[in-house]
HTML snippet that shows the backbone in 3Dmol.js (N, CA, C, O; Angstrom):
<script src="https://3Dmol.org/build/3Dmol-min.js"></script>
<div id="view" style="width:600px;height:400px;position:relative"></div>
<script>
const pdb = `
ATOM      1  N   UNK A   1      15.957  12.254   1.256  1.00  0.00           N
ATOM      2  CA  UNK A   1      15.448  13.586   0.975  1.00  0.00           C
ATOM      3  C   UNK A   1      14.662  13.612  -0.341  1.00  0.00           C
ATOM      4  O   UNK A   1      13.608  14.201  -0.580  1.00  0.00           O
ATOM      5  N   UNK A   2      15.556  12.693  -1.296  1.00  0.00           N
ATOM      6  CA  UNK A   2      14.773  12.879  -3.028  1.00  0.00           C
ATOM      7  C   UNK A   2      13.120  12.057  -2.631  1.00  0.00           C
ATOM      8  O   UNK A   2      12.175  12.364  -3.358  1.00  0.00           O
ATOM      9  N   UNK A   3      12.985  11.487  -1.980  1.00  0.00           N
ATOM     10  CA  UNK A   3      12.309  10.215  -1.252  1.00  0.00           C
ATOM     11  C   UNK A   3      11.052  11.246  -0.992  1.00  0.00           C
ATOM     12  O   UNK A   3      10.218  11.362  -1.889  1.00  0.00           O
ATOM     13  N   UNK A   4      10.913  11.981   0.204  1.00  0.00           N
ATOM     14  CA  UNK A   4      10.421  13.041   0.755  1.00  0.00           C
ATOM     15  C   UNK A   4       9.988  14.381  -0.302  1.00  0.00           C
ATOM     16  O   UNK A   4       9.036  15.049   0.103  1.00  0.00           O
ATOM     17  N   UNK A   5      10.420  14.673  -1.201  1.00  0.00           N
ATOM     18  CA  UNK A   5      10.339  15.462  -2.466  1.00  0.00           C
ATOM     19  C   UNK A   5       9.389  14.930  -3.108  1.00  0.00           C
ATOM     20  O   UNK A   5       8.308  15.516  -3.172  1.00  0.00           O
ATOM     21  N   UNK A   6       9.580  13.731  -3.709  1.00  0.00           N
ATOM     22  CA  UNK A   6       8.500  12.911  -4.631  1.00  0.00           C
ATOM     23  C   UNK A   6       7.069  13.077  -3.912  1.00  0.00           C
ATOM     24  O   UNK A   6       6.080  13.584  -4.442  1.00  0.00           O
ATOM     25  N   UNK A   7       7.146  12.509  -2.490  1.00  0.00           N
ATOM     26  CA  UNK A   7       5.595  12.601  -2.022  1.00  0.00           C
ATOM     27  C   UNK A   7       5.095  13.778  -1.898  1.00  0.00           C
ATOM     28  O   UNK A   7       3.879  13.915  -2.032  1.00  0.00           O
ATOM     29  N   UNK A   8       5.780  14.690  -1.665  1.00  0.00           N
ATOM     30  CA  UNK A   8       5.071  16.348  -1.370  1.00  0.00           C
ATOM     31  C   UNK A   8       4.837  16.687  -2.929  1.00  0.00           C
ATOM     32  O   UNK A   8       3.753  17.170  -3.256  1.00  0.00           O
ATOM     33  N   UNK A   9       6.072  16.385  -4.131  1.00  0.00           N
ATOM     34  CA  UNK A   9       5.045  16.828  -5.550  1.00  0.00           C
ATOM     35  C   UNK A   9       4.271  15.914  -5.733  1.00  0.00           C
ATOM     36  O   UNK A   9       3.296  16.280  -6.389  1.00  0.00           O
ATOM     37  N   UNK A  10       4.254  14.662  -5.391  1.00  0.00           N
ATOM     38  CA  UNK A  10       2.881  14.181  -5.418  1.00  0.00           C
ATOM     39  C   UNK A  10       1.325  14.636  -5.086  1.00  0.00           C
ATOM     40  O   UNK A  10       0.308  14.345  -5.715  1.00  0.00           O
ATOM     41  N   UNK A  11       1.458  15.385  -3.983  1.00  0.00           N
ATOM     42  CA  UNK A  11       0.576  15.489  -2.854  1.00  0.00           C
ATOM     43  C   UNK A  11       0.374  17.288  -3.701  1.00  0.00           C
ATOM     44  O   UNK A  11      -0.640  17.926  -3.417  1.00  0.00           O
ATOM     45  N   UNK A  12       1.167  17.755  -4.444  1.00  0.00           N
ATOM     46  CA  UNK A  12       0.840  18.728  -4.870  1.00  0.00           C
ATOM     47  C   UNK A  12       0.179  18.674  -6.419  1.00  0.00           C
ATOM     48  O   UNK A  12      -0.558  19.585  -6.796  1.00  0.00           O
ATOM     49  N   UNK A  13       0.390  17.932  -6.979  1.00  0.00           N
ATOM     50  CA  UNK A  13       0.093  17.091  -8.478  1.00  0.00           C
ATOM     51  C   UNK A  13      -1.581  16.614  -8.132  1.00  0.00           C
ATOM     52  O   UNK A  13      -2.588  16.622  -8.839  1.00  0.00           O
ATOM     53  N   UNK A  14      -1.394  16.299  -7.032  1.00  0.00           N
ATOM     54  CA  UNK A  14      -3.092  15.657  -6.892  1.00  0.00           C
ATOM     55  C   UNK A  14      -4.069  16.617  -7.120  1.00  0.00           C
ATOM     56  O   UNK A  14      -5.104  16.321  -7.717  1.00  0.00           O
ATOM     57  N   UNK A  15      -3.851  17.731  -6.708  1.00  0.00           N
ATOM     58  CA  UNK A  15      -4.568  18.776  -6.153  1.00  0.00           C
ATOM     59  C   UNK A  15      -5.048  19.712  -7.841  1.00  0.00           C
ATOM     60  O   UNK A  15      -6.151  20.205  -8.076  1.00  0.00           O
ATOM     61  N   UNK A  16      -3.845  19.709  -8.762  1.00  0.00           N
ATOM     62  CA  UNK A  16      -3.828  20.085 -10.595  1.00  0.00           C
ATOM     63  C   UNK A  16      -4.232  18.933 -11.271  1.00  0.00           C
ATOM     64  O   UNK A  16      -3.902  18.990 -12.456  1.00  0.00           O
ATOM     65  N   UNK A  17      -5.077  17.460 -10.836  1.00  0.00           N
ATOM     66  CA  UNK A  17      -5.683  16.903 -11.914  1.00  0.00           C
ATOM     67  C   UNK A  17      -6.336  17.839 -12.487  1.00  0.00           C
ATOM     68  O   UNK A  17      -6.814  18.830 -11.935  1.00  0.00           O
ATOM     69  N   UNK A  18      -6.400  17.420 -14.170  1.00  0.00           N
ATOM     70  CA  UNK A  18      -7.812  17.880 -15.010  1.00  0.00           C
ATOM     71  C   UNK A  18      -9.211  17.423 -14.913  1.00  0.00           C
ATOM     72  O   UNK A  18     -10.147  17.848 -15.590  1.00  0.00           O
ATOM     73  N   UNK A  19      -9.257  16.498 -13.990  1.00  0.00           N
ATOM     74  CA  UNK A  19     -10.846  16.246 -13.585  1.00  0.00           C
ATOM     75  C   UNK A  19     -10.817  15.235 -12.028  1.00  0.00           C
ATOM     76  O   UNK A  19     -10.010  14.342 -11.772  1.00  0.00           O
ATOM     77  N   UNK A  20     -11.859  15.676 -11.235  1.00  0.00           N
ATOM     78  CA  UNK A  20     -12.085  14.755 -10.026  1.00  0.00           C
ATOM     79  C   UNK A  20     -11.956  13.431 -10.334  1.00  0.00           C
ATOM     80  O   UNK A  20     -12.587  12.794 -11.178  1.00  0.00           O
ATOM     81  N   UNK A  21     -10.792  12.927  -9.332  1.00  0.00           N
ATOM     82  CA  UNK A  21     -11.141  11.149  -9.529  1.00  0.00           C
ATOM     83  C   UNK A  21     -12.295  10.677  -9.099  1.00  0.00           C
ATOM     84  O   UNK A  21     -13.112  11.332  -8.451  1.00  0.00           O
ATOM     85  N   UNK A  22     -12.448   9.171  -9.545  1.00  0.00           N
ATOM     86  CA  UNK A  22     -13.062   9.029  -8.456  1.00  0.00           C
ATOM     87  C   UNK A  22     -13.393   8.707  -7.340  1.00  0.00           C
ATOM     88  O   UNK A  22     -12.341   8.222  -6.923  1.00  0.00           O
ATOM     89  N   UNK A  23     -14.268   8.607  -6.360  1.00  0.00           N
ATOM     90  CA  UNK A  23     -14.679   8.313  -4.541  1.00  0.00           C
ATOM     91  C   UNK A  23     -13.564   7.419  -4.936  1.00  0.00           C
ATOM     92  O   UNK A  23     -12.407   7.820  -5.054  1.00  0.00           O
ATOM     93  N   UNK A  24     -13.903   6.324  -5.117  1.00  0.00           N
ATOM     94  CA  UNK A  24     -12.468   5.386  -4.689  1.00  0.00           C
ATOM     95  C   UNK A  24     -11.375   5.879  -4.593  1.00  0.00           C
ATOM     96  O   UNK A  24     -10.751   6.076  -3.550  1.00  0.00           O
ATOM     97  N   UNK A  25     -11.068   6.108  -5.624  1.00  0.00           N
ATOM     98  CA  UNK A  25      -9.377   6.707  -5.800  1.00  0.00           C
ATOM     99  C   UNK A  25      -9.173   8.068  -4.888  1.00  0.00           C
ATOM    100  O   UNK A  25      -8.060   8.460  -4.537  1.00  0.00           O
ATOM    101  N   UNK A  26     -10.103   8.568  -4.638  1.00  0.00           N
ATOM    102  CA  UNK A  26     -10.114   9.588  -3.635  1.00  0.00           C
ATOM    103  C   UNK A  26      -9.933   9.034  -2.595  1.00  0.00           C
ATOM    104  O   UNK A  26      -9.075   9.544  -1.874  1.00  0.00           O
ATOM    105  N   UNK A  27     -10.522   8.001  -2.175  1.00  0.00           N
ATOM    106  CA  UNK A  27     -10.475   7.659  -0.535  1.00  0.00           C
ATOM    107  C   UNK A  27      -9.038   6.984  -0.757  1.00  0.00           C
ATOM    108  O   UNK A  27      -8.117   7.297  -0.002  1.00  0.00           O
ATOM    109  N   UNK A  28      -8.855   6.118  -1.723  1.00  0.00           N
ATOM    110  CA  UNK A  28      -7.105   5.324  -1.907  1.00  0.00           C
ATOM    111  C   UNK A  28      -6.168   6.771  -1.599  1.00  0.00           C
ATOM    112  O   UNK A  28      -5.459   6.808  -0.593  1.00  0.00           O
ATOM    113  N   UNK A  29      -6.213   7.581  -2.258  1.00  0.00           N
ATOM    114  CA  UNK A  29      -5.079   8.617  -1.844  1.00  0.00           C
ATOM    115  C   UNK A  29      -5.034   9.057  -0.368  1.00  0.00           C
ATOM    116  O   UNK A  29      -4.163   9.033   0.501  1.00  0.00           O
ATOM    117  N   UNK A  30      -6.545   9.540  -0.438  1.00  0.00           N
ATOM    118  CA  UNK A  30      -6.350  10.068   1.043  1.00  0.00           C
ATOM    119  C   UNK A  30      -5.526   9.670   1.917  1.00  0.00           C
ATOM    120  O   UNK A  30      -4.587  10.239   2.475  1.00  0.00           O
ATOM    121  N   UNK A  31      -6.400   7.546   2.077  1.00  0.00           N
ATOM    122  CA  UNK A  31      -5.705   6.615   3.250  1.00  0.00           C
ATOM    123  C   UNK A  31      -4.090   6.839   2.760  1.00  0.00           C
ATOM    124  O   UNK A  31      -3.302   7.181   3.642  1.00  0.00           O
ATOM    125  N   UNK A  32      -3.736   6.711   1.804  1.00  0.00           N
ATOM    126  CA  UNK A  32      -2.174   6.394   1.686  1.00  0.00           C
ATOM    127  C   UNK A  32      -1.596   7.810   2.031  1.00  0.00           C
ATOM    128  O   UNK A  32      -0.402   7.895   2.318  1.00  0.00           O
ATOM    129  N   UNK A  33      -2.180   8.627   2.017  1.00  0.00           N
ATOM    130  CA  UNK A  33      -1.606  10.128   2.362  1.00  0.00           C
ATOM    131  C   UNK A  33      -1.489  10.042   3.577  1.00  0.00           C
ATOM    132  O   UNK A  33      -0.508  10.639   4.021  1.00  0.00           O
ATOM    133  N   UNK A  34      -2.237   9.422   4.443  1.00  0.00           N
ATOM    134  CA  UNK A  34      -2.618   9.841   5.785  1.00  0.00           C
ATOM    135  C   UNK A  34      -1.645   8.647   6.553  1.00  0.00           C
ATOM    136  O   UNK A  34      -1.266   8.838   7.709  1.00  0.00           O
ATOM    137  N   UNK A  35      -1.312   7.510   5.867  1.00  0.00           N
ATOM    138  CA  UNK A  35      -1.133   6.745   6.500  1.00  0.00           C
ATOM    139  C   UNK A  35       0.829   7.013   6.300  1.00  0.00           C
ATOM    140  O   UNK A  35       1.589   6.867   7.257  1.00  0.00           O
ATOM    141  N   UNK A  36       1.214   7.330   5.171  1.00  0.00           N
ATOM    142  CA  UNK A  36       2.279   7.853   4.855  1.00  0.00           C
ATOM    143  C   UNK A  36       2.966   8.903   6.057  1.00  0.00           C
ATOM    144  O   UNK A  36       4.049   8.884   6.642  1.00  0.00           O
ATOM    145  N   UNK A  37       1.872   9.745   6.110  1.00  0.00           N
ATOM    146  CA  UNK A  37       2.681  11.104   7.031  1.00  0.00           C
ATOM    147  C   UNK A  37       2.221  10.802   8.095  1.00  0.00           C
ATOM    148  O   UNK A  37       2.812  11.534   8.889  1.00  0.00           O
ATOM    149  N   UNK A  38       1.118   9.814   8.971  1.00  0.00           N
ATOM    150  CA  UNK A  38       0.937   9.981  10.602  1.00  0.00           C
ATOM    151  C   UNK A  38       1.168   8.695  10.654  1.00  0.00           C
ATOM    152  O   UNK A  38       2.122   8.530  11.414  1.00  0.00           O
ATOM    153  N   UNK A  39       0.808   7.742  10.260  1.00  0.00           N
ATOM    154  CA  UNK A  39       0.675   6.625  10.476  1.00  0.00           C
ATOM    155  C   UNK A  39      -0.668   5.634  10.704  1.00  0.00           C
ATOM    156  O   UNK A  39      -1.497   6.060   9.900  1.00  0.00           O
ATOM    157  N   UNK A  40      -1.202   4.599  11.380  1.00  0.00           N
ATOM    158  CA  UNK A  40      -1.820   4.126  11.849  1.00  0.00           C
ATOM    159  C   UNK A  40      -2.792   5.343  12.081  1.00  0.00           C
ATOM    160  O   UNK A  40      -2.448   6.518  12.212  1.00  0.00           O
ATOM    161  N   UNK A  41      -4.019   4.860  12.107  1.00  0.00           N
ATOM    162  CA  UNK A  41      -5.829   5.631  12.546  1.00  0.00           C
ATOM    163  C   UNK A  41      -5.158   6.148  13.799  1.00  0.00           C
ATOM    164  O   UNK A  41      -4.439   5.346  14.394  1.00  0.00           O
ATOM    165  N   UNK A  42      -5.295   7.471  14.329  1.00  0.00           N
ATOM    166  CA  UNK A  42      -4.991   8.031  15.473  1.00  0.00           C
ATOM    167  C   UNK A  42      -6.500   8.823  16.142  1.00  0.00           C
ATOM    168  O   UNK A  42      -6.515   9.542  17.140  1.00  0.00           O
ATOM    169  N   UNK A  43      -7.320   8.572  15.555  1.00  0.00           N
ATOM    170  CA  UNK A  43      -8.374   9.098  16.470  1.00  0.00           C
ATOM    171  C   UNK A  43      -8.636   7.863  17.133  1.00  0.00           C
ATOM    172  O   UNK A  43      -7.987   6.822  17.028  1.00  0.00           O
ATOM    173  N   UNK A  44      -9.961   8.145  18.039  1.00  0.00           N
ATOM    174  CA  UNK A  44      -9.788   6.958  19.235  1.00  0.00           C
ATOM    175  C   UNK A  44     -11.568   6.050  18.608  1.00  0.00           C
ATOM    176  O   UNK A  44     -11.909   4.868  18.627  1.00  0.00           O
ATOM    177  N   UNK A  45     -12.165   7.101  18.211  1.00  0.00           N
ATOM    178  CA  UNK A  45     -13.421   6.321  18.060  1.00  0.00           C
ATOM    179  C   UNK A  45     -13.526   7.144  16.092  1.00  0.00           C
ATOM    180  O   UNK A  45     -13.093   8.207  15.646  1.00  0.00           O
ATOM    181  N   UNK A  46     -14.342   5.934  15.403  1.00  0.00           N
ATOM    182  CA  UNK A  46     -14.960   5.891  14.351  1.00  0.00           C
ATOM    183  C   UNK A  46     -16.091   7.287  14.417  1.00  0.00           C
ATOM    184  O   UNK A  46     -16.722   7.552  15.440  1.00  0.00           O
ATOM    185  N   UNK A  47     -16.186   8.005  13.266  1.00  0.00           N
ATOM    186  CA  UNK A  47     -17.072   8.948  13.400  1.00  0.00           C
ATOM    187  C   UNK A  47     -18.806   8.440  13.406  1.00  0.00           C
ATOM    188  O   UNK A  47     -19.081   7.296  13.044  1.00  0.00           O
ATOM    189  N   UNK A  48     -19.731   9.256  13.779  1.00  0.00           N
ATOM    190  CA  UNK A  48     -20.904   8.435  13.826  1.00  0.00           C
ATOM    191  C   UNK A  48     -21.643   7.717  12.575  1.00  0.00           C
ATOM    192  O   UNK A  48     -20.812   7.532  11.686  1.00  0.00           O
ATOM    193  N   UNK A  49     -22.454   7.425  12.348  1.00  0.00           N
ATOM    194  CA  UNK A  49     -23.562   7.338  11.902  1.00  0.00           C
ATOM    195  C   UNK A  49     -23.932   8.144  10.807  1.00  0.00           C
ATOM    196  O   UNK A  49     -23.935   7.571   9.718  1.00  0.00           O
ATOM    197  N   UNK A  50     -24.222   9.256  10.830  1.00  0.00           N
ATOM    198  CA  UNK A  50     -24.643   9.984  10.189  1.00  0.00           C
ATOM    199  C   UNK A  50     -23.648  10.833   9.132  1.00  0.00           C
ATOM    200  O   UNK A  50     -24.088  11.368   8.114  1.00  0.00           O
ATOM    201  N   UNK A  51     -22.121  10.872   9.568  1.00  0.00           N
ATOM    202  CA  UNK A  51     -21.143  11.617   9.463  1.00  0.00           C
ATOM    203  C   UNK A  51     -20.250  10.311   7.950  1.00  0.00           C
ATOM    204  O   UNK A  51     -19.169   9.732   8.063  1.00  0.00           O
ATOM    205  N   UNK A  52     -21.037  10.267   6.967  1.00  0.00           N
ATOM    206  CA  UNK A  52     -20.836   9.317   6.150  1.00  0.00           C
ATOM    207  C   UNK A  52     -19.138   9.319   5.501  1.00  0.00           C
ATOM    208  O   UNK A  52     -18.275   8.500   5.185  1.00  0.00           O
ATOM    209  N   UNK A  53     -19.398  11.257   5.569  1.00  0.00           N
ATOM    210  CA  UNK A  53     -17.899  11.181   4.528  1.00  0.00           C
ATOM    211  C   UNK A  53     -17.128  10.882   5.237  1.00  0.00           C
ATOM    212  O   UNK A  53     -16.218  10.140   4.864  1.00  0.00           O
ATOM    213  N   UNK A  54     -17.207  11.382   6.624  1.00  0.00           N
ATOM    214  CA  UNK A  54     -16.022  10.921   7.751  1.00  0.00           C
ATOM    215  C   UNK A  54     -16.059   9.779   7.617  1.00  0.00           C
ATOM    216  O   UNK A  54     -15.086   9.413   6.958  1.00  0.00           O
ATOM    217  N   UNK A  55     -16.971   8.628   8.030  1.00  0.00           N
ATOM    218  CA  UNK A  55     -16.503   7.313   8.644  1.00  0.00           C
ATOM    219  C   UNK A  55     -16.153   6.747   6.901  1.00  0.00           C
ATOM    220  O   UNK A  55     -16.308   5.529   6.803  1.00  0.00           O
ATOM    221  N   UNK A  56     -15.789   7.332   5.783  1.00  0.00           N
ATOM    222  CA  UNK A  56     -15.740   6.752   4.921  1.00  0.00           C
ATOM    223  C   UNK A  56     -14.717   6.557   4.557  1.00  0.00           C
ATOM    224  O   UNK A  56     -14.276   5.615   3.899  1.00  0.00           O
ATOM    225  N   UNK A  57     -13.881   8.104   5.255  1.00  0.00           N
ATOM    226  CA  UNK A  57     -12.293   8.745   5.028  1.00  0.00           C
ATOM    227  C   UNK A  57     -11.489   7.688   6.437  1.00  0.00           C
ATOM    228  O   UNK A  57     -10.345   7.234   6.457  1.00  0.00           O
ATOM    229  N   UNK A  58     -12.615   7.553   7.516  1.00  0.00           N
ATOM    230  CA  UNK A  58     -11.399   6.806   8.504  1.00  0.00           C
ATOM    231  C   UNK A  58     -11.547   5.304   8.664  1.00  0.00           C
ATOM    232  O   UNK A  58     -11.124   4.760   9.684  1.00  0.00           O
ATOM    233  N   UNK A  59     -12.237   4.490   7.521  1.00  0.00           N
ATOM    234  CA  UNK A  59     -12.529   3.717   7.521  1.00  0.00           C
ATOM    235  C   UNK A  59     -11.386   3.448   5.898  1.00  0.00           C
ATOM    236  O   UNK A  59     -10.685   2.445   5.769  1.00  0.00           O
ATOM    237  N   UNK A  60     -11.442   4.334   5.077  1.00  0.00           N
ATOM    238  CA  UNK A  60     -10.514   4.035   4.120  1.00  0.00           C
ATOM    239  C   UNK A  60      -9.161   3.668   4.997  1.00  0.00           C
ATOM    240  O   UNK A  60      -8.736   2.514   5.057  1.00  0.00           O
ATOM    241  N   UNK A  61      -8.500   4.845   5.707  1.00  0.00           N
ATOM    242  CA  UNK A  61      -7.482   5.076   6.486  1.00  0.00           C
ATOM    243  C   UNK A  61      -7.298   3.879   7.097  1.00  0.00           C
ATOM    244  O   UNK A  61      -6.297   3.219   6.819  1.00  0.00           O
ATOM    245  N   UNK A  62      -8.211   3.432   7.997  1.00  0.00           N
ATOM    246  CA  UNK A  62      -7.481   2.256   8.938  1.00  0.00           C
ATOM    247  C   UNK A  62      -7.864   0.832   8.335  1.00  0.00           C
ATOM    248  O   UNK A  62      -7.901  -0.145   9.083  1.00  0.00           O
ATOM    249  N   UNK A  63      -8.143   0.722   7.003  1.00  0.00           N
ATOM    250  CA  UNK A  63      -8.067   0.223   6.346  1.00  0.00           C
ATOM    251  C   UNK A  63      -6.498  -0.190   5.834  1.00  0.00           C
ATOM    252  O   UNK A  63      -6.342  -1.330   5.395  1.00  0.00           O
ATOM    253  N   UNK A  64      -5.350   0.723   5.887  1.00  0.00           N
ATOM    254  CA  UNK A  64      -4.346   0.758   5.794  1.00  0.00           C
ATOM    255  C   UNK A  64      -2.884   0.043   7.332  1.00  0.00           C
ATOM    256  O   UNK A  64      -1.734  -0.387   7.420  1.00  0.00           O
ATOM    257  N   UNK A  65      -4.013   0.362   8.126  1.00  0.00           N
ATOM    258  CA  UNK A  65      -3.081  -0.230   9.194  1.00  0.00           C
ATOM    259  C   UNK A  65      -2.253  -1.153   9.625  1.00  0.00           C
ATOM    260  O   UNK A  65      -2.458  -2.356   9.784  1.00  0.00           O
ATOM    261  N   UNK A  66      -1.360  -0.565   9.796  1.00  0.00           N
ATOM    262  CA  UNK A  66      -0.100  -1.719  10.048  1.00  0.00           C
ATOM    263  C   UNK A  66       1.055  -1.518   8.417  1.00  0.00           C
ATOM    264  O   UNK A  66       2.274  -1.693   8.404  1.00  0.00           O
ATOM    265  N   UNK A  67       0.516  -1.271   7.680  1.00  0.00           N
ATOM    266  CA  UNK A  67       1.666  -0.527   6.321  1.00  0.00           C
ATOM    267  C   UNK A  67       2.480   0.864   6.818  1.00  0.00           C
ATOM    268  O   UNK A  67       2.152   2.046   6.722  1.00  0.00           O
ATOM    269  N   UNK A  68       3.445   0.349   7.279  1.00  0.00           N
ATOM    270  CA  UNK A  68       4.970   1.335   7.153  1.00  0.00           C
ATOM    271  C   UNK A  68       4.955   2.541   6.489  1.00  0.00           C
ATOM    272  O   UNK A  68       4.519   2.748   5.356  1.00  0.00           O
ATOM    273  N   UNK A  69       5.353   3.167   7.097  1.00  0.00           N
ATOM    274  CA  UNK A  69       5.306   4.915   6.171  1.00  0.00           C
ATOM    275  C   UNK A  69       5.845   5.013   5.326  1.00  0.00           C
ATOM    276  O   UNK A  69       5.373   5.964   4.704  1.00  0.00           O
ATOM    277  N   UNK A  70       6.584   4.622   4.858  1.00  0.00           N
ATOM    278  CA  UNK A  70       7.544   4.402   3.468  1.00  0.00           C
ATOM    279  C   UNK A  70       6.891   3.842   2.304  1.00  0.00           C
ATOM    280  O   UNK A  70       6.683   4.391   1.222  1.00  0.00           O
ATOM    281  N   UNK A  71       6.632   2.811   2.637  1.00  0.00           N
ATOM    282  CA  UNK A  71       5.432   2.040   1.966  1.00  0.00           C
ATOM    283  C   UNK A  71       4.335   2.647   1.450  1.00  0.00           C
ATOM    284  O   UNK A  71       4.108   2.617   0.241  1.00  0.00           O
ATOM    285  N   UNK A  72       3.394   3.376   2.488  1.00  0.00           N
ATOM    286  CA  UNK A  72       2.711   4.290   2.274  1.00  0.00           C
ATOM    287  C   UNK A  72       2.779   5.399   0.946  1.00  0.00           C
ATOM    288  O   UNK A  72       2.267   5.548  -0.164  1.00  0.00           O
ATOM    289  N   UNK A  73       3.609   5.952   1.705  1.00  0.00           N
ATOM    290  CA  UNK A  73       4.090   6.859   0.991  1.00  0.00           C
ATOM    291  C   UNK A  73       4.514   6.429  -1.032  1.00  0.00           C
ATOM    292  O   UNK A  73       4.060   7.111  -1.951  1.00  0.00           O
ATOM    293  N   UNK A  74       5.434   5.196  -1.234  1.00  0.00           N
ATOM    294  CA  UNK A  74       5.588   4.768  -2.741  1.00  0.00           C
ATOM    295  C   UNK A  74       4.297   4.175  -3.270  1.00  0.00           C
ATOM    296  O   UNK A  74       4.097   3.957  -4.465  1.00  0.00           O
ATOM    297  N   UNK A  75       3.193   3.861  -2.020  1.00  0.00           N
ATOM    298  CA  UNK A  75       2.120   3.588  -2.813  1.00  0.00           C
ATOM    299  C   UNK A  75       1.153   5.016  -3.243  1.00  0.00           C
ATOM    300  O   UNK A  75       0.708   5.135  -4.384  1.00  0.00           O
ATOM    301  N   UNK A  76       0.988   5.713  -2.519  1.00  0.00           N
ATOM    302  CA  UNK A  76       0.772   7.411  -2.701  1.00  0.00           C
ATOM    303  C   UNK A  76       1.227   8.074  -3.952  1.00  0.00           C
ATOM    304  O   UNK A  76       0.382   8.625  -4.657  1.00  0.00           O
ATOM    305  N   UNK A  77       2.643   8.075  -4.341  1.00  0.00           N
ATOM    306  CA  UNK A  77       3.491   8.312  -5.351  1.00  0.00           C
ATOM    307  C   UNK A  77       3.010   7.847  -6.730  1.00  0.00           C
ATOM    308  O   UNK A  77       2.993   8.415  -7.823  1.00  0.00           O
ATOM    309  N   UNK A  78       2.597   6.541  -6.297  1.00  0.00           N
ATOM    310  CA  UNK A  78       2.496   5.485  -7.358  1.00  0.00           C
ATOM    311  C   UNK A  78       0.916   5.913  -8.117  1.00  0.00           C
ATOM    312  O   UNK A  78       0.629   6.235  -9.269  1.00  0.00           O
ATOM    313  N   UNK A  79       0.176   5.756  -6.988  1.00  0.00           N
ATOM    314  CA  UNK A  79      -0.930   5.958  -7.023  1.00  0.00           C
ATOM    315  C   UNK A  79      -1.371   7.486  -7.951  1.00  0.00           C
ATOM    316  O   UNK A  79      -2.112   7.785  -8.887  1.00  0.00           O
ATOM    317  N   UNK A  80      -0.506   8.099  -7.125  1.00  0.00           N
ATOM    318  CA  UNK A  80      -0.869   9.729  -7.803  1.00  0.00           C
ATOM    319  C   UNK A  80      -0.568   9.776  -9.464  1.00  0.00           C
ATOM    320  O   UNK A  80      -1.319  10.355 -10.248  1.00  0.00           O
ATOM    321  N   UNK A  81       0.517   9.149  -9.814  1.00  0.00           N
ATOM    322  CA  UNK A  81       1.157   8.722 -11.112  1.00  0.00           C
ATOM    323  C   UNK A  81       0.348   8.457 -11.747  1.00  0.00           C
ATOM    324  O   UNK A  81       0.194   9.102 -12.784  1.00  0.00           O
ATOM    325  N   UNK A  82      -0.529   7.400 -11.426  1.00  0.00           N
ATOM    326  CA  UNK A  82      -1.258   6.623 -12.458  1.00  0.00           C
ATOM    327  C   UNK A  82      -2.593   7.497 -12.733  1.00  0.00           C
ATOM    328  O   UNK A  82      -3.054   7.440 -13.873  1.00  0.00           O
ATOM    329  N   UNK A  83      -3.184   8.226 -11.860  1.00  0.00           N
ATOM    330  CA  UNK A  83      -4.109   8.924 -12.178  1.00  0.00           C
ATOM    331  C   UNK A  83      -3.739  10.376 -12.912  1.00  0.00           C
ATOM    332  O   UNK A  83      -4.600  11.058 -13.467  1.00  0.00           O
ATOM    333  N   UNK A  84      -2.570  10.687 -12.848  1.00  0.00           N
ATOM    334  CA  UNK A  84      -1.756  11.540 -13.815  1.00  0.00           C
ATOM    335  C   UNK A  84      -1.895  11.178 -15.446  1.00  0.00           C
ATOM    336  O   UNK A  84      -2.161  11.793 -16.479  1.00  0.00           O
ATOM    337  N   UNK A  85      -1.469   9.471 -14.960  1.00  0.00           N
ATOM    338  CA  UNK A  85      -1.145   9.516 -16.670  1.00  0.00           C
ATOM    339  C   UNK A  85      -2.929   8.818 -17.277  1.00  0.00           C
ATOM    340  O   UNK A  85      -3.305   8.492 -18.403  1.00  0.00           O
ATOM    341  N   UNK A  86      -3.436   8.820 -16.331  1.00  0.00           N
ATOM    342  CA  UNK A  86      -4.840   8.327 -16.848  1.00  0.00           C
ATOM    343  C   UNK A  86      -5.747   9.818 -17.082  1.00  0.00           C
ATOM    344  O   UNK A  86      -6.574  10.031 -17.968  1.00  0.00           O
ATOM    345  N   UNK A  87      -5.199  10.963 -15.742  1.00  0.00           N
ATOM    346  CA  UNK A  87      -6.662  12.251 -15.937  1.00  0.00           C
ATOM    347  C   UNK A  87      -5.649  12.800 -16.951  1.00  0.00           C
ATOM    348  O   UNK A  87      -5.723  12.674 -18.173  1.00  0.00           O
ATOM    349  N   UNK A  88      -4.462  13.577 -16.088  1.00  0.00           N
ATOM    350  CA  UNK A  88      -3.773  14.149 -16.889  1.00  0.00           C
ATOM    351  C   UNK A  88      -3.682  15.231 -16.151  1.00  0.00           C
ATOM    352  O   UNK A  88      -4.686  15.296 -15.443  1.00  0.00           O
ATOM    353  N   UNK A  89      -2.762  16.369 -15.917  1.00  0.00           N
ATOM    354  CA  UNK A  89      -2.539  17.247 -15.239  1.00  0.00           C
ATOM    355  C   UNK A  89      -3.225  18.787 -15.825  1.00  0.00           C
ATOM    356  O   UNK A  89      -3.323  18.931 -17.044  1.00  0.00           O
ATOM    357  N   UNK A  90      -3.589  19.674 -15.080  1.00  0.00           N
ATOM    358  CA  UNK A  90      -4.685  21.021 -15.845  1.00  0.00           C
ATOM    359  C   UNK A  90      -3.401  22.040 -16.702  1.00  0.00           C
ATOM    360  O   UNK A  90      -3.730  23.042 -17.336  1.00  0.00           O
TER     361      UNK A  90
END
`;
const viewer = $3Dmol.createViewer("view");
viewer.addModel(pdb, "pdb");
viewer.setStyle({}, {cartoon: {color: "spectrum"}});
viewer.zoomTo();
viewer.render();
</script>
């Protein structure tokens, strides 16, 4: 349960940085967010061509595949941490 707590104030902590990370670390959270709470890429096809931020967000994501939700998730935690103690919270 304490387990499950940490990632949701995580996931709420992200949202009160004092400044945008950056694209990288944006797409690192996302995938570990996404991969944490659903798992594995669950859409069936890659977005197109043109649709950059998408195929950028599901290309971060299944980039992650096959890492355990748990896993996920302490790297999420971890992750959110460090850009805490690097931006700093508003």
């Amino acid at each position: 349960m304490y387990f499950l707590q940490k990632f949701n104030k995580a996931a709420e902590d992200v949202k009160n940085l004092k400044s945008k990370p950056s694209d990288t670390d944006l797409l690192e959270i996302y995938a570990l967010f996404k991969q944490g709470s659903v798992g594995d890429v669950n859409t069936a096809a890659r977005p197109g061509m043109l649709d950059l931020k998408g195929k950028a967000k599901w290309d971060a994501w299944n980039s992650k595949k096959g890492l355990d939700k748990d896993t996920a998730k302490n790297q999420y935690i971890a992750k959110v941490q460090s850009l805490i103690d690097t931006i700093g919270l508003q």
